[in-house]
Residue, then its C-alpha position, 0 to 999 in steps of 0.5 A: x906119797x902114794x908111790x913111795x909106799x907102793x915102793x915099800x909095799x913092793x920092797x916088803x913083798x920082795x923080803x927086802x924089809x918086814x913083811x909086815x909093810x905088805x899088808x893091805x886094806x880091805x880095798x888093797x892099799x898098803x896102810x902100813x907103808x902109808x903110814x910110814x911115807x906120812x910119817x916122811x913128809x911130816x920130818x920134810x915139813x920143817x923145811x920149805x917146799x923149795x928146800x924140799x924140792x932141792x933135797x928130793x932133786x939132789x938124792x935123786x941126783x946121787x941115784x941116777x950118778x950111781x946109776x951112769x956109774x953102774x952102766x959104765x962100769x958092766x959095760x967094762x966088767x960085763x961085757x956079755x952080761x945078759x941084758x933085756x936091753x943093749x945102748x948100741x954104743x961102745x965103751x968110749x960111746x957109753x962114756x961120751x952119751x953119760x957125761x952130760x947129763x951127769x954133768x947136770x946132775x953134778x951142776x944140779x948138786x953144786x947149787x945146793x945149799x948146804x941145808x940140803x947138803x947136810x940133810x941129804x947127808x944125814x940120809x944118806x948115812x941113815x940108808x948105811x946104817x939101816x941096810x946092815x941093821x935090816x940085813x942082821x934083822x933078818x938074820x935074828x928073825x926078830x920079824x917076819x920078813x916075806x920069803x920069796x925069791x926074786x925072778x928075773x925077767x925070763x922067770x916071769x913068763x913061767x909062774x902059774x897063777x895058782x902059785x902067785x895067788x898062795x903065795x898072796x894067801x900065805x903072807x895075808x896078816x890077819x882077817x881084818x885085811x881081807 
């Protein structure tokens, strides 16, 4: 529960989602996206912890698929994309070391029972329906969403402290969080 809201908390500091998922404690803890990740386990808690287990094994199985499936396809596409890394494979070699563990990611969801399967679903088309519904949000400025690019690793060397820290101060949601 902790790392799922420090993921939102970053999500929120990246402007992906309302800001007003960043705000902190007084001791630094994302209380809002606590909240929230609370509010998760207690929809889980209708099922048993085995079945919870195989609903967070079989999305986190579709991430990694979607993940192999991404490799594959930039090595493909975007053969000379700037990478902080390169699998000093080939082609055919990046297909060949991605087929087995995405065989047992597939064997890993075919052992699922269709609860899983049809919650997982459900999620799943939540997550569609939630990304344009944030997205037009966004667009309305019906809340507050952080606006601060994204940098990419080279970028990261090259931020000055000051700046970091006013743009903390400049996203602080009242007295009471400091």
């Amino acid at each position: 529960m902790s790392g799922d809201s420090f993921q939102l908390l970053g999500m929120a500091e990246m402007g992906m989602i309302p800001a007003i998922f960043a705000r902190r404690s007084k001791y630094g803890t994302p209380t809002i996206s606590i909240l929230c990740s609370a509010t998760g386990v207690i929809l889980l808690s209708w099922m048993s912890f085995q079945e919870i287990l195989e609903f967070l094994n079989f999305l986190y199985a579709i991430g990694m698929l979607l993940e192999f499936a991404a490799f594959i396809k930039l090595r493909f596409k975007k053969p000379d994309l700037d990478r902080p890394y390169k699998v000093p494979v080939g082609n055919i070699g990046a297909i060949l070391i991605s087929l087995p563990p995405m065989f047992l990611l597939v064997l890993v969801m075919c052992l699922a029972s269709t609860r899983t399967v049809i919650v997982s679903g459900l999620v799943i088309l939540f997550g569609f329906v939630l990304y344009p519904a944030i997205g037009y949000v966004k667009y309305k400025k019906w809340v507050k969403f952080i606006d601060t690019p994204i940098l990419r690793e080279t970028q990261h060397e090259e931020i000055d402290e000051e700046v970091v820290g006013s743009l903390l101060e400049d996203h602080s949601f009242g007295e009471g969080d400091k």
